[in-house]
C-alpha positions as CSV (number, residue, x, y, z in Angstrom):
1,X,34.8,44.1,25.0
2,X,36.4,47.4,23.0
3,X,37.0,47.6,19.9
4,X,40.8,47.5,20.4
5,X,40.5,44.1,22.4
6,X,38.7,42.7,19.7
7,X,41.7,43.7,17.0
8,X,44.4,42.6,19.5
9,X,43.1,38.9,20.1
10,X,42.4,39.0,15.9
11,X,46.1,40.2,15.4
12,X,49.3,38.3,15.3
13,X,52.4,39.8,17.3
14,X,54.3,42.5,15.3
15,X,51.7,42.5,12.4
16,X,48.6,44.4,11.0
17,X,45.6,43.1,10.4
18,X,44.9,42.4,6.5
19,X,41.5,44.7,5.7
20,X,39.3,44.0,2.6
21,X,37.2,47.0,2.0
22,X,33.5,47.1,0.7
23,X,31.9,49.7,-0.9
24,X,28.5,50.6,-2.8
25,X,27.0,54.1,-4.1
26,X,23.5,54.4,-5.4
27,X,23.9,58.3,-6.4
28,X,26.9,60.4,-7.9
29,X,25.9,62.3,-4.5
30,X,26.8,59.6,-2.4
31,X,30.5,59.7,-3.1
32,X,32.9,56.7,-3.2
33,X,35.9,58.5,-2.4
34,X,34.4,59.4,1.2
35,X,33.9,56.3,2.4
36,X,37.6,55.0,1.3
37,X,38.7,57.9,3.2
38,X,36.7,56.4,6.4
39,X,38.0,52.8,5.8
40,X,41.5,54.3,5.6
41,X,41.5,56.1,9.1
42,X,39.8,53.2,10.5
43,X,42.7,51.1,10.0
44,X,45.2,54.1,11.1
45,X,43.4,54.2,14.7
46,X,42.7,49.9,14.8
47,X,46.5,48.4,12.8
48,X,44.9,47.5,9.7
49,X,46.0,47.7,6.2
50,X,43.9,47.1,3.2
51,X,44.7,45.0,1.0
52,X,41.4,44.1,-1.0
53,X,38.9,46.5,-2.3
54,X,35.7,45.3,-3.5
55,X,33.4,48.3,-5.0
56,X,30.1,48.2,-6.4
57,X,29.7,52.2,-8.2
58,X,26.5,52.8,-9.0
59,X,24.2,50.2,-7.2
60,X,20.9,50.8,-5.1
61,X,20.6,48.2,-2.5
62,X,17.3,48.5,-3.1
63,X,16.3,47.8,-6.4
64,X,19.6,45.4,-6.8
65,X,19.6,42.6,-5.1
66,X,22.8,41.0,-3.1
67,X,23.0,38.3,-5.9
68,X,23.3,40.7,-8.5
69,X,26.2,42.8,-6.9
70,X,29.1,41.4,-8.5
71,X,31.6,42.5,-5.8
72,X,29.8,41.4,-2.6
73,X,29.5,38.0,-4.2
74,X,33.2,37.9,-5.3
75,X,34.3,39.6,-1.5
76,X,32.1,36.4,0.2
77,X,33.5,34.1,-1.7
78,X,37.3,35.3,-1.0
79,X,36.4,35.1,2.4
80,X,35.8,31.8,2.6
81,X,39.4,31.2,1.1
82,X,41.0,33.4,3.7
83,X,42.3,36.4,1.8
84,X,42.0,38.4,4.7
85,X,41.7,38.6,8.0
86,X,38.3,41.4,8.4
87,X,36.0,43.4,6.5
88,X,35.9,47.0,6.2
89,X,32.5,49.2,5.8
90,X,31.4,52.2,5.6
91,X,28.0,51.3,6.8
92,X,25.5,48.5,7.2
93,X,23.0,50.0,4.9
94,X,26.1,49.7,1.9
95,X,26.1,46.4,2.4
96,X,21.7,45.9,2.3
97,X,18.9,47.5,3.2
98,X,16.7,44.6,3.5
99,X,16.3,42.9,6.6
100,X,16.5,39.4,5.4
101,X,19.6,40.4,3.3
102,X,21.1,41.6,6.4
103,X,20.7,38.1,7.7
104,X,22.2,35.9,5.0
105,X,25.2,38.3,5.0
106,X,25.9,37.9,8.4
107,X,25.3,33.9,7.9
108,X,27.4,34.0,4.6
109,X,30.0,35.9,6.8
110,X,30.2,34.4,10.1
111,X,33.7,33.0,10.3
112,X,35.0,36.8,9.7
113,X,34.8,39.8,11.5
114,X,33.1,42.7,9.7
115,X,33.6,46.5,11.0
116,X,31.3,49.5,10.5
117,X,33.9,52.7,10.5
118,X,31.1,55.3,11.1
119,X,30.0,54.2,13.9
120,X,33.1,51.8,15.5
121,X,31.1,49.0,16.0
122,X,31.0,45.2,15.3
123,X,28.7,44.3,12.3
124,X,28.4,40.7,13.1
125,X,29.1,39.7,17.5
126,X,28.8,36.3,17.9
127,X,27.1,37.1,21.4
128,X,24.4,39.2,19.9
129,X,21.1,37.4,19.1
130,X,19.6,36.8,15.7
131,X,16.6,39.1,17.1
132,X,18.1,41.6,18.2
133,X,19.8,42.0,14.8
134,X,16.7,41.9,13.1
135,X,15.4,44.6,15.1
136,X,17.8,46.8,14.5
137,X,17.8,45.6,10.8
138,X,14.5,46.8,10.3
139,X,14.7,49.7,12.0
140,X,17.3,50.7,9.4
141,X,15.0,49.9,6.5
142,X,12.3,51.8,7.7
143,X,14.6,54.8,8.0
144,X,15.3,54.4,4.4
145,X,11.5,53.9,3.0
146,X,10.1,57.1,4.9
147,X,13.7,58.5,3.5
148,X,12.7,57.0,-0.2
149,X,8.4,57.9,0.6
150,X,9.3,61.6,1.5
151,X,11.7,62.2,-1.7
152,X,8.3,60.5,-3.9
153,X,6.0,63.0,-2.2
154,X,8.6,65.7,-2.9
155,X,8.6,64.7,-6.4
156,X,5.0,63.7,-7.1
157,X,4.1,67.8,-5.7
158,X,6.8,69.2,-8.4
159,X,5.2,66.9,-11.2
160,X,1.5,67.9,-10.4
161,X,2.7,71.6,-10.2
162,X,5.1,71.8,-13.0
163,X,8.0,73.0,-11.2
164,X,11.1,72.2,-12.6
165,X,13.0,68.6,-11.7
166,X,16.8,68.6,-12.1
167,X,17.9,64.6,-13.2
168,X,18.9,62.8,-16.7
169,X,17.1,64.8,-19.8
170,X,15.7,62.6,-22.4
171,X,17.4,62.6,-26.0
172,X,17.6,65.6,-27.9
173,X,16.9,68.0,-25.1
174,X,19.5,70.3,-22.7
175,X,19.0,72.8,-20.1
176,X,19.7,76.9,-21.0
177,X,18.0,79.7,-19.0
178,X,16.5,77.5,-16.6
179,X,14.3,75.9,-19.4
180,X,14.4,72.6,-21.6
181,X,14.9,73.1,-24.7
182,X,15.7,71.1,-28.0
183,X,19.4,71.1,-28.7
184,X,19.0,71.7,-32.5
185,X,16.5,72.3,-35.0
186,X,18.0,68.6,-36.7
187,X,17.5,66.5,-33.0
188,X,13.6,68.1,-33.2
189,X,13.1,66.9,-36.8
190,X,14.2,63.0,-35.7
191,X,12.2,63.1,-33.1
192,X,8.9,64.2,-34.9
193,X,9.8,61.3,-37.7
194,X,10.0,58.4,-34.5
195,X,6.5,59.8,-33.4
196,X,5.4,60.0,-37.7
197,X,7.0,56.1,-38.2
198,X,5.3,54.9,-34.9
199,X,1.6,56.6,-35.5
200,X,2.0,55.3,-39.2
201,X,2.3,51.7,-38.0
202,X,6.3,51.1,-38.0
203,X,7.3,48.7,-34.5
204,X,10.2,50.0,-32.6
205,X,12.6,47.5,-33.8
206,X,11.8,48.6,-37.6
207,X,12.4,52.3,-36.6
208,X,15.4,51.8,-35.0
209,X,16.9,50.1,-38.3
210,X,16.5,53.9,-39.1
211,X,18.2,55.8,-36.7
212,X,21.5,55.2,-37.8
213,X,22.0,59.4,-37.3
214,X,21.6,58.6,-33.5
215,X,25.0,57.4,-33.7
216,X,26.7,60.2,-34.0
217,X,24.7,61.6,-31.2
218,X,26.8,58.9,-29.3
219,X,23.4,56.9,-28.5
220,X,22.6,53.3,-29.5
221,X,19.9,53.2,-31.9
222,X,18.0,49.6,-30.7
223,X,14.3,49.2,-29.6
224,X,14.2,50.3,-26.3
225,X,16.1,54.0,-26.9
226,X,12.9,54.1,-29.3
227,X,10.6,53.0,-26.6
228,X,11.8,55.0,-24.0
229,X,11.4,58.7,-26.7
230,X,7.9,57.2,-28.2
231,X,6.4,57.2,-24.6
232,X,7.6,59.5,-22.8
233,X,5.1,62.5,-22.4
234,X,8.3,65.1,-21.6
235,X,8.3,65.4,-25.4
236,X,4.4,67.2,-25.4
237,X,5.5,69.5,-22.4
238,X,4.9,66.7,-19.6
239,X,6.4,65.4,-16.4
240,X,5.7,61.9,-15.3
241,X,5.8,59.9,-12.5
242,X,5.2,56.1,-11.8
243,X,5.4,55.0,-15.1
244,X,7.3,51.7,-15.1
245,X,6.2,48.8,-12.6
246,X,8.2,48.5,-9.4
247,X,11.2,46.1,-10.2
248,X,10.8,46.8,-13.9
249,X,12.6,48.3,-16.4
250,X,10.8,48.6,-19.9
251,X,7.2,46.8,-18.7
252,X,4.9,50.4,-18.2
253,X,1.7,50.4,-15.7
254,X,-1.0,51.6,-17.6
255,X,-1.5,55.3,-18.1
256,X,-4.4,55.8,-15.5
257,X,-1.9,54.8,-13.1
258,X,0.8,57.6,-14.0
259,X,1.3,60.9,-12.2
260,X,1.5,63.5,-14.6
261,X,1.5,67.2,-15.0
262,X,2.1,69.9,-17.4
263,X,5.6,71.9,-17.2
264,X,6.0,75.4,-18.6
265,X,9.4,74.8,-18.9
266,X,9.6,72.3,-21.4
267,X,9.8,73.4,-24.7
268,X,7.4,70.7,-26.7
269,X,8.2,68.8,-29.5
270,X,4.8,67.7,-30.5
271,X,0.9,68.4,-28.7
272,X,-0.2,66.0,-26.4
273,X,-2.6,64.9,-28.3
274,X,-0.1,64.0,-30.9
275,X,1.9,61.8,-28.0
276,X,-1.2,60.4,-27.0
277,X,-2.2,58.6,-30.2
278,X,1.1,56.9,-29.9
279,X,0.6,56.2,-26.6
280,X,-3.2,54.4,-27.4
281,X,-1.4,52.5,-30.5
282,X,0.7,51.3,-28.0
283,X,-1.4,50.2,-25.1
284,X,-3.6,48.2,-28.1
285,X,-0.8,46.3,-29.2
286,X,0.1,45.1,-25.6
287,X,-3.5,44.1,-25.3
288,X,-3.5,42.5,-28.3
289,X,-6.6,44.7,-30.0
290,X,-4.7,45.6,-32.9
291,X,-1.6,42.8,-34.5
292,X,1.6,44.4,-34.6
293,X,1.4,43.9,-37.9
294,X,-2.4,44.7,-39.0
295,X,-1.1,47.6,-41.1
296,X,2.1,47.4,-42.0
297,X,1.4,44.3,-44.6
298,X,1.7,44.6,-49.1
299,X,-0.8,42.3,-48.9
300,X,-4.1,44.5,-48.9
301,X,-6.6,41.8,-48.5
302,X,-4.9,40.0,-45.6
303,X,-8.0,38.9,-43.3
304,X,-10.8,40.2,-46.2
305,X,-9.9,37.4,-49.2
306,X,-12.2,34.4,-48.6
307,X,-12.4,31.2,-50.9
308,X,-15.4,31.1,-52.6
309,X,-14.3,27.3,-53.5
310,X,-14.1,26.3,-49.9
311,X,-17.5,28.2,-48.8
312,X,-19.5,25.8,-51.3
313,X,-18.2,23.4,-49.6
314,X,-19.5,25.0,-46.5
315,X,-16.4,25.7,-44.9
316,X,-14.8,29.0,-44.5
317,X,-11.4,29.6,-45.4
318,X,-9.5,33.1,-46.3
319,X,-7.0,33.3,-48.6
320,X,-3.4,33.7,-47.0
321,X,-0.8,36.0,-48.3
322,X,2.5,34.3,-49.4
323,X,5.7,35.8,-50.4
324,X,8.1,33.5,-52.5
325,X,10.5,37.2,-53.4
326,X,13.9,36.9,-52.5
327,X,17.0,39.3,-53.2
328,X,20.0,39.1,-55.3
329,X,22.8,42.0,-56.8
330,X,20.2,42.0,-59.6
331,X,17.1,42.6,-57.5
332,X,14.1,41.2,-56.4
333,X,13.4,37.6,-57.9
334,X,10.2,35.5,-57.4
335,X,6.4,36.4,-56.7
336,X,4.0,37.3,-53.8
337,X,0.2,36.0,-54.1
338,X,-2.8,34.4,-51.9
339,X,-3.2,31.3,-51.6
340,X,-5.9,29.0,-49.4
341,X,-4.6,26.4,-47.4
342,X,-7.2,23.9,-48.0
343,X,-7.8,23.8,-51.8
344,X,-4.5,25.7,-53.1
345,X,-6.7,28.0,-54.5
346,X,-3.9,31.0,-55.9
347,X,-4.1,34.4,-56.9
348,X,-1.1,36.8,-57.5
349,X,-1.1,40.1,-55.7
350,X,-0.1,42.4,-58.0
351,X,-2.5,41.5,-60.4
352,X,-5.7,41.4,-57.6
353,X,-4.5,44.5,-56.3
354,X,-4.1,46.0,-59.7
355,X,-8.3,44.9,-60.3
356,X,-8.9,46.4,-56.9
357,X,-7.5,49.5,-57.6
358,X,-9.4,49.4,-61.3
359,X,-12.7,48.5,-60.5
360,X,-13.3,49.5,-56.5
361,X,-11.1,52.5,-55.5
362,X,-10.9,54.5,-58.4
363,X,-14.7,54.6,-59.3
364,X,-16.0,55.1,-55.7
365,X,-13.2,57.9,-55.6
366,X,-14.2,59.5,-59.2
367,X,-18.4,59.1,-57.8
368,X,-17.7,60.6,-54.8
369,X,-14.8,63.2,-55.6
370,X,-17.5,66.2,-55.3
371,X,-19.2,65.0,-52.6
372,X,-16.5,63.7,-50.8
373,X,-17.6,64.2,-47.2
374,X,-20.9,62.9,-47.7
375,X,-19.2,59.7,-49.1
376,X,-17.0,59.1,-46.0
377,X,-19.9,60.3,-43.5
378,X,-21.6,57.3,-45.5
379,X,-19.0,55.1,-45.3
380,X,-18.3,55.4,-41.5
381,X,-22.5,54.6,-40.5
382,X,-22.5,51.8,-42.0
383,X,-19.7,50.9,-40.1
384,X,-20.8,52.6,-36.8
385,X,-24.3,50.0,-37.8
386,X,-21.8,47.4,-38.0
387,X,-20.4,47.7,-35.0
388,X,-24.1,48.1,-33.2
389,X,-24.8,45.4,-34.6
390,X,-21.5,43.3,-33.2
391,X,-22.6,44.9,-29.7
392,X,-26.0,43.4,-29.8
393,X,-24.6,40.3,-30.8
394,X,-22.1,40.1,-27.9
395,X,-24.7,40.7,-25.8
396,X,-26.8,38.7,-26.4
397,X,-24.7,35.8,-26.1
398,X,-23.8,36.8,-22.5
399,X,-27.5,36.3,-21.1
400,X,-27.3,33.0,-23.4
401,X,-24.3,31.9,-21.4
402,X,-25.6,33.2,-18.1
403,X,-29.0,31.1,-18.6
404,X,-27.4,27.8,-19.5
405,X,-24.7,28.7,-16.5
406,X,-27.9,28.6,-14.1
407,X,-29.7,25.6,-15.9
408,X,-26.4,23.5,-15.3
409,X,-26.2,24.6,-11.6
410,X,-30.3,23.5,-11.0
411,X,-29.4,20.4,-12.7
412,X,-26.2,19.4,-11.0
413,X,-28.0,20.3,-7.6
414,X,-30.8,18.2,-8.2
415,X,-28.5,15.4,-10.0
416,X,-26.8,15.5,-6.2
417,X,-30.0,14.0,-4.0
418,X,-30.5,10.9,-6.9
419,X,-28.9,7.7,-6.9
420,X,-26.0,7.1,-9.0
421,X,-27.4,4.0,-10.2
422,X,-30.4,5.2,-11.2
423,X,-32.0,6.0,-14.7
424,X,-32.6,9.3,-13.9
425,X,-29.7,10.0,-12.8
426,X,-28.2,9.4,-15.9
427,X,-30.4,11.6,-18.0
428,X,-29.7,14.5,-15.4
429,X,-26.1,13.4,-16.0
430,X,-26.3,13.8,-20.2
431,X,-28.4,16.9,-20.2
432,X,-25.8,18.4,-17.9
433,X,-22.9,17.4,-20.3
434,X,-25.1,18.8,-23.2
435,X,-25.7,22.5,-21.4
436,X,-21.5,22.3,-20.7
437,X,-21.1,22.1,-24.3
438,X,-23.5,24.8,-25.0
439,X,-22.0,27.6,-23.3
440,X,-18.7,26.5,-24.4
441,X,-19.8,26.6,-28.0
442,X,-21.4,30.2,-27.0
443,X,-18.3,31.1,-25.4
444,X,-16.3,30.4,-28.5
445,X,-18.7,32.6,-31.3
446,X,-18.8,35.4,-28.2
447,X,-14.8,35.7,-28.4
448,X,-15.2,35.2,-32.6
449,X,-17.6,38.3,-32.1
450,X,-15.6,40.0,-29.9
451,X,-12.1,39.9,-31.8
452,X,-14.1,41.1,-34.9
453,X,-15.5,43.8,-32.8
454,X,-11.4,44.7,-31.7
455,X,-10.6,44.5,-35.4
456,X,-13.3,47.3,-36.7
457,X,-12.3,49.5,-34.0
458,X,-8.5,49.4,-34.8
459,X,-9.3,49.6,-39.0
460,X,-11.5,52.8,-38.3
461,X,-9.8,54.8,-35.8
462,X,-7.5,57.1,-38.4
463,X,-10.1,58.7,-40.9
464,X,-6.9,60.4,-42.9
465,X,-7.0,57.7,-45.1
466,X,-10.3,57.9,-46.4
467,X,-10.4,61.9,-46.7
468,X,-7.5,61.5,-49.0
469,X,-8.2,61.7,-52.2
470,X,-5.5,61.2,-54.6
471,X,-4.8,57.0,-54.4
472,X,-1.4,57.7,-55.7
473,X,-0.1,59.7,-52.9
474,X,-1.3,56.8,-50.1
475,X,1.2,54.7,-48.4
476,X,1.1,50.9,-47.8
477,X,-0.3,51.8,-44.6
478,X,-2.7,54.4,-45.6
479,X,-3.5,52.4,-48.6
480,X,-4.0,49.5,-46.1
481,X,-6.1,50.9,-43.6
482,X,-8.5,52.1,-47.1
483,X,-9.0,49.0,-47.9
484,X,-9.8,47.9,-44.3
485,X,-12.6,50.5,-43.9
486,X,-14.4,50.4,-47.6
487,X,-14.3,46.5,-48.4
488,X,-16.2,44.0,-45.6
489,X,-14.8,40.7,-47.5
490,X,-13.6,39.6,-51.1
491,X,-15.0,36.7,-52.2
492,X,-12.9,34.5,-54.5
493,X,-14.3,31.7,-57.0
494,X,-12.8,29.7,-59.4
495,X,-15.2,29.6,-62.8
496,X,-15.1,27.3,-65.6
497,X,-12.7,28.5,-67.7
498,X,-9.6,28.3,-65.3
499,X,-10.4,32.0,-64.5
500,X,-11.2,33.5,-60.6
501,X,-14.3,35.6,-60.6
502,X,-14.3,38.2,-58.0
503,X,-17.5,39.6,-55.6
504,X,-16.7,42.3,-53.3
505,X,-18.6,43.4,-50.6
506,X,-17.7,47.3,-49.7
507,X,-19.8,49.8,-47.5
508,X,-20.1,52.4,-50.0
């Protein structure tokens, strides 16, 4: 039957057909305008007239699925209802590109007839078979992914060779003279502060409470815009490819999985070394190998402070930082200090800090000022012994754990040929219950070991804050991460007198 028979038994005498038009565009290339222009001749040649338009701009069938496209959903459901009497389309692939969508389209549809104007051709017979259909479905969709791997290939060899990319430019930069460049001299210092806050142990969230100047760049100053300039290589002179997972927009694949390259015309904020060390602060966040907030803390003894009150007692508790300040027009009211859970055992944390400073940095700074590199060298073997040491100890409870592991699995197969009733089976029974609870316990001081392994790594891996020399010019975070790689624990005790007595342990 032709298309014209098919509008003639649809239409009533002396009437057009009512038309409800579809369309989608992934690209600014793939123009909306065009396809109107289709629908509209369509219904010149056929007697339609459209009455309904239902567009989705700026959608990739792909990456969106059909329940996230606002206007399909809201054209299916009018459909139902009888707003009109067919469906103008473009094309199939605007209305999916997947196969199975394909299918529950033409199931959500059934009870209308849908037109493809391109091609003058029925979207969904009814004397067509589901199979058929599906063939021609995929065909379609295999089109598009050697379409979609072609355009990646393209791509990937322009990344690799650092040839210029045409596409959105990341804050701050514009194209002049067929090179990227930074806008203004302004834009360039920002950025080098987001990369400075980041490195120095700000979160995203707490440097975007700074950006307030991105505003009148007409950009929202929130987490992700910080996220999206802090790890994006274009800033050291690099292009990248594959660096968010596939149906993902902020979660990254790990860097060995990126495609990257080097591109001359890119005009560098920073080295990539530079981006890099924000990049590795990053990635040991997300696996937890460094606290968000292992830095960025007043409380210098967070994790160091143990009670020397609770360790007589032969437990081991450390002293917990608690702030009690709160604000007012007239300031800051109230106190910070430590305190342990178990005994209340409190110090305040001006005053310890204040001994700290007195009695541990300023000394070792004053001994040390002449031979200062000798003093850090010093400083970072015992640690570099201390982690050795932390190695070994991993270790060996890995062949502990592997040992028991076979023990139990001799024992539960011999355990398997006794009688259950037997005496022997029950020993076989409690000695395998008693190797269980062996490697869990070796389990448990393996992942202590471990996490105090991860915590030595992050405290050591900037050495700017022990090569400087003046106290006074450190940062919390400098001042921090001192403290972290000169003291090993602070032991406090209460004494007679109502007084605390103090015994550090340092690695100078």
């Amino acid at each position: 039957m032709s298309l014209h028979e098919i509008m003639e038994r649809l239409r009533q005498p002396d009437t057009l057909l009512r038309a409800a038009f579809y369309g989608r565009h992934s690209t600014k290339n793939q123009e909306m305008m065009m396809q109107e222009n289709t629908a509209e001749r369509f219904c010149k040649k056929y007697g339609c007239e459209i009455v309904e338009k239902y567009l989705d701009p700026d959608v990739s069938a792909t990456k969106v699925k059909m329940t996230q496209r606002k206007a399909l959903l809201r054209m299916i459901n009018d459909a139902s209802d009888g707003k009109f009497d067919v469906i103008l389309v473009y094309s199939d692939s605007r209305l999916a590109r997947d196969p199975i969508e394909h299918a529950q389209i033409r199931i959500a549809l059934r009870g209308i007839p849908v037109f493809l104007c391109d091609t003058e051709t029925l979207y969904n017979p009814k004397n067509v078979e589901i199979l058929t259909q599906l063939i021609r479905d995929g065909v379609s969709k295999f089109e598009v992914d050697q379409t979609s791997e072609r355009t990646r290939d393209t791509f990937l060899y322009m990344v690799k060779h650092g040839e210029a990319i045409n596409g959105r430019l990341p804050y701050g930069y514009v194209k002049r003279e067929g090179r990227f460049v930074i806008e203004s001299f302004q834009q360039a210092e920002h950025i080098r502060s987001i990369f400075m806050w980041y490195s120095n142990g700000d979160g995203f969230s707490a440097i975007a409470k700074r950006l307030g100047w991105l505003k009148a760049d007409r950009v929202t100053p929130n987490k992700e815009r910080v996220k999206s300039i802090v790890l994006n290589p274009f800033y050291a002179g690099y292009r990248s490819m594959d660096k968010v997972k596939k149906k993902a927009r902020m979660s990254f694949q790990p860097l060995a999985q990126w495609i990257m390259g080097s591109d001359p015309h890119i005009e560098p904020v920073l080295s990539f070394e530079e981006w890099r060390t924000c990049y590795d602060l990053y990635e040991k966040k997300q696996k937890r190998e460094i606290a968000p907030k292992t830095f960025k803390t007043p409380f210098l003894l967070a994790g160091l402070l143990v009670c020397g009150d609770c360790r007589k007692r032969g437990m081991e508790n450390f002293l917990r930082g608690q702030n009690r300040q709160t604000r007012s027009t007239f300031g800051r009211t109230g106190s910070r200090y430590y305190e342990c859970p178990e005994c209340r055992l409190c110090m305040d944390m001006g005053a310890l800090h204040q001994i700290l400073i007195d009695d541990v940095f300023h000394p070792w700074v004053s001994k040390n000022e002449r031979q200062w590199e000798t003093a850090v060298e010093r400083v970072k073997e015992k640690i570099d012994h201390e982690k050795a040491a932390l190695a070994a100890a991993i270790e060996h409870a890995e062949i502990k754990i592997v040992k028991d592991q076979l023990e139990h699995e001799v024992a539960r197969d011999h355990q398997k040929g006794l009688d259950n009733a037997s005496e022997l089976w029950g020993v076989m029974d409690e000695y395998c219950r008693v190797l269980k609870e062996q490697m869990d316990k070796t389990r448990e001081e393996q992942d202590e070991l471990k996490q105090m392994q991860r915590r030595l790594n992050a405290w050591v891996t900037d050495e700017s804050a022990l090569r400087e020399v003046r106290l006074d010019l450190l940062n919390e975070q400098d001042f921090r991460r001192l403290t972290l790689a000169l003291i090993t624990e602070v032991v406090a005790t209460s004494v007679e007198d109502q007084t605390i007595e103090l015994d550090v342990v340092g690695r100078w």
